[in-house]
Each structure stands twice: as C-alpha cells, then as structure tokens.
KEKE-3310 file (N, C-alpha, C; in steps of 0.2 Angstrom, whole numbers, plus 5000, padded with zeros to 4 digits):
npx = (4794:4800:4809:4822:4826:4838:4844:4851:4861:4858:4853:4837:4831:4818:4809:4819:4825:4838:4848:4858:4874:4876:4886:4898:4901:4893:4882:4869:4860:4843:4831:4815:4802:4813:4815:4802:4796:4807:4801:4786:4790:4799:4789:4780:4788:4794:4783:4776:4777:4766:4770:4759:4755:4764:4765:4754:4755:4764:4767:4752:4746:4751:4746:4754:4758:4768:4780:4785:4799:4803:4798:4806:4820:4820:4821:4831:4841:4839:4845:4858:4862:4860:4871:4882:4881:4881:4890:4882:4870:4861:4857:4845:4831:4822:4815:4801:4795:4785:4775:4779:4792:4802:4808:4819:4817:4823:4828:4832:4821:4815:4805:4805:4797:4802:4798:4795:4807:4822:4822:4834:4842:4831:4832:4844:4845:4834:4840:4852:4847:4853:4866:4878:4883:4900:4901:4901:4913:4908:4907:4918:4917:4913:4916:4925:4937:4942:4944:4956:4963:4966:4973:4985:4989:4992:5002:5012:5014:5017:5029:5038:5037:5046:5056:5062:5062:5071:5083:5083:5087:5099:5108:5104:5112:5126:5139)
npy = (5057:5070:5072:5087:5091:5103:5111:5100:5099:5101:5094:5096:5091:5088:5083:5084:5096:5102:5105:5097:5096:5090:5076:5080:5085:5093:5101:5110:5117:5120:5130:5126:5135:5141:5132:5126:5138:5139:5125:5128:5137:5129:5120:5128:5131:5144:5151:5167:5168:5172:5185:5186:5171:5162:5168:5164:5147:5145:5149:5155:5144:5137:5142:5152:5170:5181:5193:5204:5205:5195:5185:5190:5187:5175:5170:5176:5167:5155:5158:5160:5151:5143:5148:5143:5131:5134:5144:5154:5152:5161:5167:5160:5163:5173:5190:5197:5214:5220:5209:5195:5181:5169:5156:5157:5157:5151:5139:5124:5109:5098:5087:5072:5057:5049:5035:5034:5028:5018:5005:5002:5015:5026:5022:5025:5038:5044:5039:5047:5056:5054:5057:5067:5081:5088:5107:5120:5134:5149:5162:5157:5147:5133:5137:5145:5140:5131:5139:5144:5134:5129:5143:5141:5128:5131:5141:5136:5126:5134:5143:5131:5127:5138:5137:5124:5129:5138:5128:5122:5131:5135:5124:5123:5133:5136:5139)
npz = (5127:5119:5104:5095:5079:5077:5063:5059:5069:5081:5095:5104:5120:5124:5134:5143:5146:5137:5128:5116:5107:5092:5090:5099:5118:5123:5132:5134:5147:5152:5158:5165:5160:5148:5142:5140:5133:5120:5116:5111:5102:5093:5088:5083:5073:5061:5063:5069:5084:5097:5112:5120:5120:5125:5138:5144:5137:5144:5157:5164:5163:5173:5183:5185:5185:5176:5170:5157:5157:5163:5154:5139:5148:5149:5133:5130:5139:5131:5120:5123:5126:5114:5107:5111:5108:5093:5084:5077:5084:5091:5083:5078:5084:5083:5085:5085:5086:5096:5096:5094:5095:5084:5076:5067:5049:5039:5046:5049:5055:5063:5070:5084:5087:5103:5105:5092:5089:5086:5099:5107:5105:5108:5123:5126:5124:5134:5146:5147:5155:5167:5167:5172:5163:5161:5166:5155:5156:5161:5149:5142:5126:5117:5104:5104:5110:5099:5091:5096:5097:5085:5080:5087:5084:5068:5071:5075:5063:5055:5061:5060:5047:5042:5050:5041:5029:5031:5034:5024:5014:5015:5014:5001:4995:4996:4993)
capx = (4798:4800:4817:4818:4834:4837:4849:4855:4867:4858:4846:4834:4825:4810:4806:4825:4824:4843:4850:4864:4878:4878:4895:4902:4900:4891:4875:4866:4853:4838:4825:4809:4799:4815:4813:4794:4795:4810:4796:4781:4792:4800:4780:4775:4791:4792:4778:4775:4774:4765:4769:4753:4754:4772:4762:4749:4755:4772:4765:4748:4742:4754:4746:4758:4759:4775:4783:4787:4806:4804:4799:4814:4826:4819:4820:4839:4843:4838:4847:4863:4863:4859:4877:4886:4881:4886:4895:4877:4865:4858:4850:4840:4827:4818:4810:4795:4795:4776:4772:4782:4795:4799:4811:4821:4812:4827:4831:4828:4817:4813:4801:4806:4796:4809:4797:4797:4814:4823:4822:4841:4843:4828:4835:4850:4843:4831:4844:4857:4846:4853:4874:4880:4888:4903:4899:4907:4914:4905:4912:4922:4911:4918:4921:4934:4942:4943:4948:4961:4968:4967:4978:4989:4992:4994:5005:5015:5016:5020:5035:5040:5037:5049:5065:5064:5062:5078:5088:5084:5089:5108:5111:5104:5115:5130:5145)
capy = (5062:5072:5076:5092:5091:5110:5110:5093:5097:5102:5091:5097:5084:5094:5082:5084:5103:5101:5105:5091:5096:5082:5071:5082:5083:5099:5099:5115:5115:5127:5132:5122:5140:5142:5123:5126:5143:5135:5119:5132:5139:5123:5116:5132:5132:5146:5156:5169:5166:5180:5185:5181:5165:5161:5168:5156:5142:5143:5153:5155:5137:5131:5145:5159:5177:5184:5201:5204:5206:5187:5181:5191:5185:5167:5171:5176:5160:5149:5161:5159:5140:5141:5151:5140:5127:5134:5152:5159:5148:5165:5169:5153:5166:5179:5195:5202:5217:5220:5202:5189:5178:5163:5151:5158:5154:5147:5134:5115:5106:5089:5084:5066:5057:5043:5030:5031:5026:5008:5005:5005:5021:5028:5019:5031:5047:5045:5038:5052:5062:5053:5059:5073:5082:5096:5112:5123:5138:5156:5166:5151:5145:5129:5138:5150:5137:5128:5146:5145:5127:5132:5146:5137:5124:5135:5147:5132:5124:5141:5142:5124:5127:5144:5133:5120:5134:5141:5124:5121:5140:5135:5118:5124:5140:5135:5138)
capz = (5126:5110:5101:5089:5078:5073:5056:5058:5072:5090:5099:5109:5121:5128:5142:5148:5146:5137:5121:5114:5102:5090:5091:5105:5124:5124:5135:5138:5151:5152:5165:5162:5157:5146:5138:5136:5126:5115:5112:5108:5096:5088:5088:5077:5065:5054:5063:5076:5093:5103:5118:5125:5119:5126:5144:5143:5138:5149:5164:5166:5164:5180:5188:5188:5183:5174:5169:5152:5158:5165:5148:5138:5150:5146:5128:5132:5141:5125:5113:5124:5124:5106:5103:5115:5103:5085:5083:5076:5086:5093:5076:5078:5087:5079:5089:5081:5089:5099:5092:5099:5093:5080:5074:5060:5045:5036:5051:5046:5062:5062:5076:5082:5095:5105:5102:5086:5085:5090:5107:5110:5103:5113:5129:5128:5125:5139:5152:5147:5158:5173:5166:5172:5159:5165:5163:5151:5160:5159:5144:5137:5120:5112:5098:5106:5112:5093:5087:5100:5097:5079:5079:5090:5077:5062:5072:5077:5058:5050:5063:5058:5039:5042:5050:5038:5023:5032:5036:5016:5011:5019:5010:4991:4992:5002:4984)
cpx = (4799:4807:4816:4824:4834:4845:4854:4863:4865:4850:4843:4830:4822:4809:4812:4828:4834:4844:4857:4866:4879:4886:4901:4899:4898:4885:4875:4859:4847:4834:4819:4805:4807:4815:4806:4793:4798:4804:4791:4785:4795:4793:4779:4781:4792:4788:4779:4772:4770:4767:4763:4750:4760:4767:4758:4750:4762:4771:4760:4746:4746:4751:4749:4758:4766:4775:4784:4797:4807:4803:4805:4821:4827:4823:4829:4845:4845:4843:4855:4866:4864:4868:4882:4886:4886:4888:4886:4870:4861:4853:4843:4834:4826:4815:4806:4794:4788:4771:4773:4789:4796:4805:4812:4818:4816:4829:4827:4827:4813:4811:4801:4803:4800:4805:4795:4804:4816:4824:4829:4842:4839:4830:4840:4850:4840:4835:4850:4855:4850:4863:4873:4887:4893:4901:4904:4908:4912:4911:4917:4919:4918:4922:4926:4938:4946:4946:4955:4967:4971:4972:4983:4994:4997:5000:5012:5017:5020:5029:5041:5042:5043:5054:5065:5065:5069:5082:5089:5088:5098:5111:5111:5111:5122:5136:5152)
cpy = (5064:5075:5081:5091:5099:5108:5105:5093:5098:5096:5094:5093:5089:5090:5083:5090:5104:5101:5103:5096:5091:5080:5075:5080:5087:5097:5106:5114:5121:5124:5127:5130:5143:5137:5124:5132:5142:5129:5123:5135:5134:5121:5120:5136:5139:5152:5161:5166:5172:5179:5182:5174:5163:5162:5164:5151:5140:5145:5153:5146:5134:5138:5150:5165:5181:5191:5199:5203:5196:5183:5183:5188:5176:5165:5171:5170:5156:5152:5162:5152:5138:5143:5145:5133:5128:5143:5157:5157:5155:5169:5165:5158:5171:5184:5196:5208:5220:5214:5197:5188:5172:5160:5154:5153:5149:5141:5128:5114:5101:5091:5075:5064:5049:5037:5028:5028:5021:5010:5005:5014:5026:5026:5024:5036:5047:5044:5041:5058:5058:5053:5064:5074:5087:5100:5115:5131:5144:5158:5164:5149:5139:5130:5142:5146:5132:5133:5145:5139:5127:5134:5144:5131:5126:5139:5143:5128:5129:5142:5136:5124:5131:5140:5128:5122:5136:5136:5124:5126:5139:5128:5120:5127:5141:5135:5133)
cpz = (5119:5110:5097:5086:5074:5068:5058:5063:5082:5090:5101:5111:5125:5135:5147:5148:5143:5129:5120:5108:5100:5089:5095:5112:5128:5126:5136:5142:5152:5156:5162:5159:5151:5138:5136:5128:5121:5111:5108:5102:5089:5085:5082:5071:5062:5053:5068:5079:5097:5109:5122:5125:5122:5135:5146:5144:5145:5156:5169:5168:5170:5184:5192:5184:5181:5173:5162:5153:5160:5156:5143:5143:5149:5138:5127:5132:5135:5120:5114:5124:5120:5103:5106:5111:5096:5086:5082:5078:5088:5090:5074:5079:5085:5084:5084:5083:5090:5097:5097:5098:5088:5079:5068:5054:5041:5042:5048:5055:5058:5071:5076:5088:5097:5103:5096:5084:5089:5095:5109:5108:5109:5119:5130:5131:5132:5146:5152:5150:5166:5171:5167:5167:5161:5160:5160:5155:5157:5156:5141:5130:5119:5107:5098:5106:5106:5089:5088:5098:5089:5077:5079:5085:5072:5066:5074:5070:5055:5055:5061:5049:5040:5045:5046:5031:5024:5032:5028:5011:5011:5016:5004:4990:4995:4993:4988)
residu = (UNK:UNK:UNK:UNK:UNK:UNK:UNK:UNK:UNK:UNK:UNK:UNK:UNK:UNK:UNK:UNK:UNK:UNK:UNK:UNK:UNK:UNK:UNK:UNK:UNK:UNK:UNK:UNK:UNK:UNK:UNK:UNK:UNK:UNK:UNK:UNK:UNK:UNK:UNK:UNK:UNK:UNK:UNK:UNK:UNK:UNK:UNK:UNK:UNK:UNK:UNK:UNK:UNK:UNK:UNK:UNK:UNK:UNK:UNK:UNK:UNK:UNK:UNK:UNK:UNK:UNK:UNK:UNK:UNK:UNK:UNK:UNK:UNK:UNK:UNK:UNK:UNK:UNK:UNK:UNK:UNK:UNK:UNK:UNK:UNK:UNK:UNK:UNK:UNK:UNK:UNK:UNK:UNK:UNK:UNK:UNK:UNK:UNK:UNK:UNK:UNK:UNK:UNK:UNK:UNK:UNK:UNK:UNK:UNK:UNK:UNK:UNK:UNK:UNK:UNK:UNK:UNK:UNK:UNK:UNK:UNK:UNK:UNK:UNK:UNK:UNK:UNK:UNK:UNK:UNK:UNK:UNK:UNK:UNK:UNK:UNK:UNK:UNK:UNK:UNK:UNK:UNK:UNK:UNK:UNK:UNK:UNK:UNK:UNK:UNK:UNK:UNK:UNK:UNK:UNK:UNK:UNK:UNK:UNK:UNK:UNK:UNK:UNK:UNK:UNK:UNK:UNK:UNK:UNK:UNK:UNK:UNK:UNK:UNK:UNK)
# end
C-alpha cells in the first residue's frame, strides 16, 4: 500500500481508498474511481492531468466507458473530502479548463510506501482498514463545529470577564 502525506496534515492511503486527518478521528472515504483519480494526481504532483488520461487509467483499463459528468462528479467527491479535512482542502485540486486537473502546485506530497517504514507502524495503518470510523454528519465540517465550540467559549469567557469587571467596579468605588 502507498501513503501520500499532502501538507503534513492528510494521509491519503490509496489501497484503502480513505483520507486520515492527522491527530484526529476524521476519516473520509472515497469511491475507488474517486481514490484512483486522487492517486493519478498525487503520482503527477505539480502537473496536468488530462482528462483522457484520468479515463483511461481509472475507467477504461477495468473495462468501462464513462461520461465526462461521471469523471467531474468523481473530481467533486475528492475536493469535498479534501474540505471536510482542512477549511481550504478544496483548493487542493486545480481544473484546467479543456485540459484536465492537478494538484495545486504549491501543495507539499510526500509519497511513502508502508513498507518502508517500521513494521509496527505499517501494521496499524494497514489494519485500521478493518475500524470503522463514525461518519461525520452531511453538512457538519469539523471545523464548524470548532468555529462553534470556539465561539462558545469566548462568548462564555467575555461574559465571565464582564461580571467579575463589574463585581471589581462595586468594591473599588464604593466611598
């Protein structure tokens, strides 16, 4: 199996068609022609992808015929997995418009293959295809929900600060 680590914070493991949030509990899953066109793109880094190359490698070669609508809706797939990841993960993905697609240029991509790395570590990654991870509910992102606990906080300190500004305000000035 091969790992990609896109800017040092998403995994992508290609054979487990699944994109890891590092040091959270985020799993996104993708279609296997959704997984493949993500790896054609990670493989070529930096470049264009054509279309006709994305058809080919992802479609034709198992022997099936697609719509241009079927490979944009794929493209879709990965660039929403990507957002569900980081707030801008959706930029990850470049159109070229009558071209193809690419791999933003400025994205870091490390390509890692499992066994190259110590067999406990590889051991994980490979049998954390057999965990099911909960799914994150449609039209939730994590990071609303960090927006949300956020605010909450803050809105909830600032009220805290604001009676104990006032309890202070009543002792100094009291003649």
């Amino acid at each position: 199996m091969t790992l990609y680590v896109i800017n040092n914070c998403i995994d992508f493991r290609a054979g487990q068609n699944q994109l890891v949030l590092k040091g959270s509990d985020i799993v996104a899953k993708l279609t296997y022609p959704a997984a493949r066109c993500l790896e054609i793109m990670l493989e070529q880094h930096g470049k264009i992808v054509s279309h006709a190359e994305l058809y080919q490698k992802v479609w034709e070669e198992r022997g099936a015929n697609t719509t241009p609508n079927t490979l944009y809706q794929n493209i879709s797939l990965i660039r929403r997995a990507l957002k569900e990841m980081i707030p801008d993960g959706d930029k990850l993905i470049n159109t070229i418009p009558r071209r193809g697609f690419r791999i933003h240029f400025d994205a870091v991509v490390n390509k890692v293959k499992v066994s190259d790395i110590q067999p406990v570590v590889a051991d994980i990654i490979t049998r954390s295809q057999d965990i099911q991870m909960p799914a994150i509910p449609t039209g939730t992102y994590s990071h609303d929900k960090l927006n949300m606990n956020i605010g909450a906080l803050l809105f909830s300190s600032i009220g805290k600060f604001m009676t104990s500004l006032s309890v202070l305000g009543q002792r100094s000035f009291r003649y």
